[in-house]
C-alpha positions in Angstrom: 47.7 -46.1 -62.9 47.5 -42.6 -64.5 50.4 -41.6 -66.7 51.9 -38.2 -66.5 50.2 -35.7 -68.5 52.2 -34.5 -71.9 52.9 -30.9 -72.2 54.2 -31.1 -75.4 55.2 -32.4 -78.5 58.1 -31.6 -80.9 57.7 -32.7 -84.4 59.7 -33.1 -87.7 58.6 -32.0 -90.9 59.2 -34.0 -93.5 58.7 -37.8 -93.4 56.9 -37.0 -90.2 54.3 -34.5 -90.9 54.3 -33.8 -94.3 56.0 -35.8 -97.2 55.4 -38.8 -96.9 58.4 -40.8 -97.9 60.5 -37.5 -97.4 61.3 -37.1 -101.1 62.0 -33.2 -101.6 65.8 -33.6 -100.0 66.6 -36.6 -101.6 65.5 -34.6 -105.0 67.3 -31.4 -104.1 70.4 -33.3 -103.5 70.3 -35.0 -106.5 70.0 -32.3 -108.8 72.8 -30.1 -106.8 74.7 -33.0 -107.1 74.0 -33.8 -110.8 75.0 -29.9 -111.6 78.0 -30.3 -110.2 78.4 -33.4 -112.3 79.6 -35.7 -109.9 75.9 -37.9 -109.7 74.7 -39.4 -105.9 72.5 -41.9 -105.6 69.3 -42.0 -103.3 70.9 -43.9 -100.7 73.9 -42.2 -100.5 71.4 -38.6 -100.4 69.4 -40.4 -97.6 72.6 -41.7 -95.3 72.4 -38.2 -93.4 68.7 -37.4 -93.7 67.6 -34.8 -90.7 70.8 -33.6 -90.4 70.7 -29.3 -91.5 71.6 -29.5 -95.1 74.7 -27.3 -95.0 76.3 -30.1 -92.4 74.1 -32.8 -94.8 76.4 -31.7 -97.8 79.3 -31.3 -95.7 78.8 -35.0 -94.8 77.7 -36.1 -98.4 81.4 -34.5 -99.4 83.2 -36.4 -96.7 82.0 -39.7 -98.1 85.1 -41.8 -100.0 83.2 -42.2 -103.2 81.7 -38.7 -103.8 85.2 -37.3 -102.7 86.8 -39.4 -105.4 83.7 -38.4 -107.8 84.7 -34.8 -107.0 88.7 -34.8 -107.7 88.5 -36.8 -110.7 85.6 -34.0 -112.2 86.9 -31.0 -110.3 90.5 -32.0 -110.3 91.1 -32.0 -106.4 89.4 -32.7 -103.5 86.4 -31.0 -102.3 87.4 -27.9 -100.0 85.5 -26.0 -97.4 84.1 -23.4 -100.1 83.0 -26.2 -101.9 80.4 -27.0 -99.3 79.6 -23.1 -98.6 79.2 -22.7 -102.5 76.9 -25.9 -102.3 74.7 -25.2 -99.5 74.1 -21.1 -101.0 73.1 -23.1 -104.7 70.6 -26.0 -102.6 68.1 -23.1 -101.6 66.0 -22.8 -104.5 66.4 -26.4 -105.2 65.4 -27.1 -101.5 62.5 -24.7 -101.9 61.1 -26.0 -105.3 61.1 -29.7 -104.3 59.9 -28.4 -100.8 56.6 -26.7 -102.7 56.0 -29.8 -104.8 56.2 -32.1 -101.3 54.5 -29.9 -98.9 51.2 -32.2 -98.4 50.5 -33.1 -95.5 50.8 -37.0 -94.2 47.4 -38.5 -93.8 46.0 -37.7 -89.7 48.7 -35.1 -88.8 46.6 -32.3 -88.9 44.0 -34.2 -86.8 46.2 -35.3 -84.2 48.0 -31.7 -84.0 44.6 -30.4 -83.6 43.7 -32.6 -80.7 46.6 -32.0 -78.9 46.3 -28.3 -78.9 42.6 -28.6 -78.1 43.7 -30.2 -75.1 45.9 -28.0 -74.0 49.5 -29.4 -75.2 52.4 -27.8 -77.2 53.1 -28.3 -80.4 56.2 -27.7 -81.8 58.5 -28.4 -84.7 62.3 -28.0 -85.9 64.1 -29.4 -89.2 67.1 -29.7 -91.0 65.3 -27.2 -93.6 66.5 -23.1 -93.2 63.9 -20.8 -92.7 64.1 -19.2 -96.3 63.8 -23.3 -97.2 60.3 -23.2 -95.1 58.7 -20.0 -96.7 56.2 -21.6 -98.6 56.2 -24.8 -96.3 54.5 -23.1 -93.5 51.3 -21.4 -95.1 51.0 -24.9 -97.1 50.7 -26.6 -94.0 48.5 -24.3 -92.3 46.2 -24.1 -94.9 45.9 -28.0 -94.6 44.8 -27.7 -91.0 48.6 -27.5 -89.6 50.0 -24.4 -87.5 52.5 -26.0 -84.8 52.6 -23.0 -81.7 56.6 -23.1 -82.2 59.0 -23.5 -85.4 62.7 -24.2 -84.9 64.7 -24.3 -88.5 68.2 -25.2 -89.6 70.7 -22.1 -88.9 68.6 -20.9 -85.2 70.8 -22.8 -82.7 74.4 -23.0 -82.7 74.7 -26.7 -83.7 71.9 -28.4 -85.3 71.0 -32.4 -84.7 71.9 -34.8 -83.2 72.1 -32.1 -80.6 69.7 -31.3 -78.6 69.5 -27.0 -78.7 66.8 -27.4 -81.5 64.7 -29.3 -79.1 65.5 -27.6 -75.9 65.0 -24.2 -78.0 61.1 -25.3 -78.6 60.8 -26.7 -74.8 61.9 -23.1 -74.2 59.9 -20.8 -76.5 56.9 -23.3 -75.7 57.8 -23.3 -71.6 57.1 -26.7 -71.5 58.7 -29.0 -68.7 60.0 -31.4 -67.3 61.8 -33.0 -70.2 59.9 -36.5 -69.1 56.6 -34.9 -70.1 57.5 -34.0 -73.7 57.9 -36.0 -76.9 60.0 -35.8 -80.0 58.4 -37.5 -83.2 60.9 -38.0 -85.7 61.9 -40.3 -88.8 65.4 -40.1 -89.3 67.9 -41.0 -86.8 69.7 -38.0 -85.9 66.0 -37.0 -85.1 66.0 -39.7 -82.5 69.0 -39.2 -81.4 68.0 -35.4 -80.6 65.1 -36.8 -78.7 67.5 -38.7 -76.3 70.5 -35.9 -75.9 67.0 -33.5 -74.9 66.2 -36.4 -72.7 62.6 -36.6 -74.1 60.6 -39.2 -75.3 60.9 -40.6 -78.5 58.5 -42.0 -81.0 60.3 -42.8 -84.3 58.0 -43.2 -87.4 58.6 -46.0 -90.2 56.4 -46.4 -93.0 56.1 -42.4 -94.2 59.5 -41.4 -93.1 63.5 -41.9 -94.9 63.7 -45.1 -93.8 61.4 -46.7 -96.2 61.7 -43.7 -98.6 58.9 -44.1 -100.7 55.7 -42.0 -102.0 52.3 -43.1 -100.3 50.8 -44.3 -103.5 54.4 -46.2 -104.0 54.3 -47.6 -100.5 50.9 -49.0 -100.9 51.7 -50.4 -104.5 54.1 -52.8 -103.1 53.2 -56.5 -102.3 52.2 -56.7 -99.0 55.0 -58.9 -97.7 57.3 -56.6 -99.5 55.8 -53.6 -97.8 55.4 -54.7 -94.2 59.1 -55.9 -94.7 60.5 -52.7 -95.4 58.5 -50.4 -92.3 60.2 -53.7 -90.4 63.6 -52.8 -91.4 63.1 -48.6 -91.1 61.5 -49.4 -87.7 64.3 -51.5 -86.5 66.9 -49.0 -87.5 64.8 -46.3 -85.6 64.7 -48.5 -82.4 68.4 -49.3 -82.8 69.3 -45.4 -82.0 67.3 -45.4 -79.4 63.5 -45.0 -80.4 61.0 -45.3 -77.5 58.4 -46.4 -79.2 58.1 -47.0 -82.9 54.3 -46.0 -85.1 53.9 -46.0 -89.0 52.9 -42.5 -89.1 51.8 -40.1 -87.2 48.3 -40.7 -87.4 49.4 -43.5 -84.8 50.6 -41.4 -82.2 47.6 -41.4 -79.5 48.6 -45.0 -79.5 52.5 -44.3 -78.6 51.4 -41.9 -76.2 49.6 -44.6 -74.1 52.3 -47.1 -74.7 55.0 -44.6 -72.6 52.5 -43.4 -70.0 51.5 -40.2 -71.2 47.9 -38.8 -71.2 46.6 -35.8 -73.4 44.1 -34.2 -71.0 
């Protein structure tokens, strides 16, 4: 039986289309972090990954430990200007680790391509601010990679896991009904956009925060140890409610078919 055919598709940046391993938040936070001189860890930088990084430091402040970490060096408790303070010092940090990660993941330009060849949106959004994807954007597109619609951090009134990011592409891109678009995401509050929207949604393992590793690191591992580990990511991605879970992108045609979608 013939699927529907897809109008569009809503990507995320980093994990998903470019960065593979989505390292340049987890090294901005560490450095803001370091500065302030109450250390975090990776996992503790990756616990909120997708979220917009003003309500990502709001979150990585909330947490027992880093709160404790933060009286004892600070002498109270973090406040609410602590996080404003925070989120104004992350921009250049966001944007230099940004620049150093902007590559794209291997296939994503090619499957963009195709899809807008055919006829179908292509659109993005991110927990990154706009001023965060100024040199993002001509990086990409100079790799092959111009989505028809960019939705940042700071352009709806709440950011993910609601949907107004998402809805705000749908929008801008007029693409409808809901049941004919996708959302291609790493992290979970990705996914869990992709559901609130009521879209599909296609979570991706081994490049995204879930694994949290460079390509060349990925591919380094044992293979046991490796398959293991996109295992675990892809689990956690189906456990909040991923459609269909691919490695990476360059997988996509594949999840497309799986959820009855065709591309032209």
């Amino acid at each position: 039986m013939m699927g529907r055919r897809l109008q569009a598709v809503v990507f995320d940046w980093a994990g998903t289309m470019i960065d593979f391993g989505s390292r340049a938040p987890v090294v901005a936070l560490c450095r803001l972090f370091d500065r302030e001189g109450v250390p975090i860890d990776e996992a503790e930088a990756r616990a909120d990954m997708g979220m917009a990084k003003r309500d990502h430091i709001v979150a990585l402040l909330a947490k027992p430990r880093i709160a404790r970490a933060w009286a004892v060096t600070h002498g109270t408790g973090p406040v609410e200007a602590d996080g404003a303070r925070l989120f104004a010092a992350i921009e250049p940090l966001m944007r230099d680790a940004a620049r150093d990660c902007a590559t794209l993941i291997p296939g994503a330009a090619a499957v963009a391509a195709r899809l807008q060849a055919a006829g179908v949106r292509v659109g993005s959004c991110t927990g990154y601010t706009r001023a965060m994807m100024a040199d993002i954007l001509p990086h990409a597109e100079a790799q092959g990679y111009r989505p028809d619609c960019v939705v940042c951090a700071g352009e709806t009134a709440i950011g993910r896991p609601s949907p107004l990011m998402l809805w705000k592409n749908l929008v801008e891109l007029g693409a409808w009904p809901a049941d004919a678009c996708v959302k291609v995401d790493d992290a979970a509050v990705g996914i869990a956009e992709g559901r609130a929207a009521g879209v599909w949604t296609i979570g991706v393992a081994a490049s995204g925060n879930g694994v949290g590793l460079s390509q060349t690191a990925l591919d380094a591992l044992p293979a046991p140890d490796r398959a293991e580990r996109i295992a675990a990511a892809g689990a956690a991605l189906r456990a909040v409610g991923a459609h269909v879970v691919i490695d990476t992108v360059a997988d996509l045609p594949r999840a497309l078919a799986e959820v009855s979608l065709t591309i032209g």
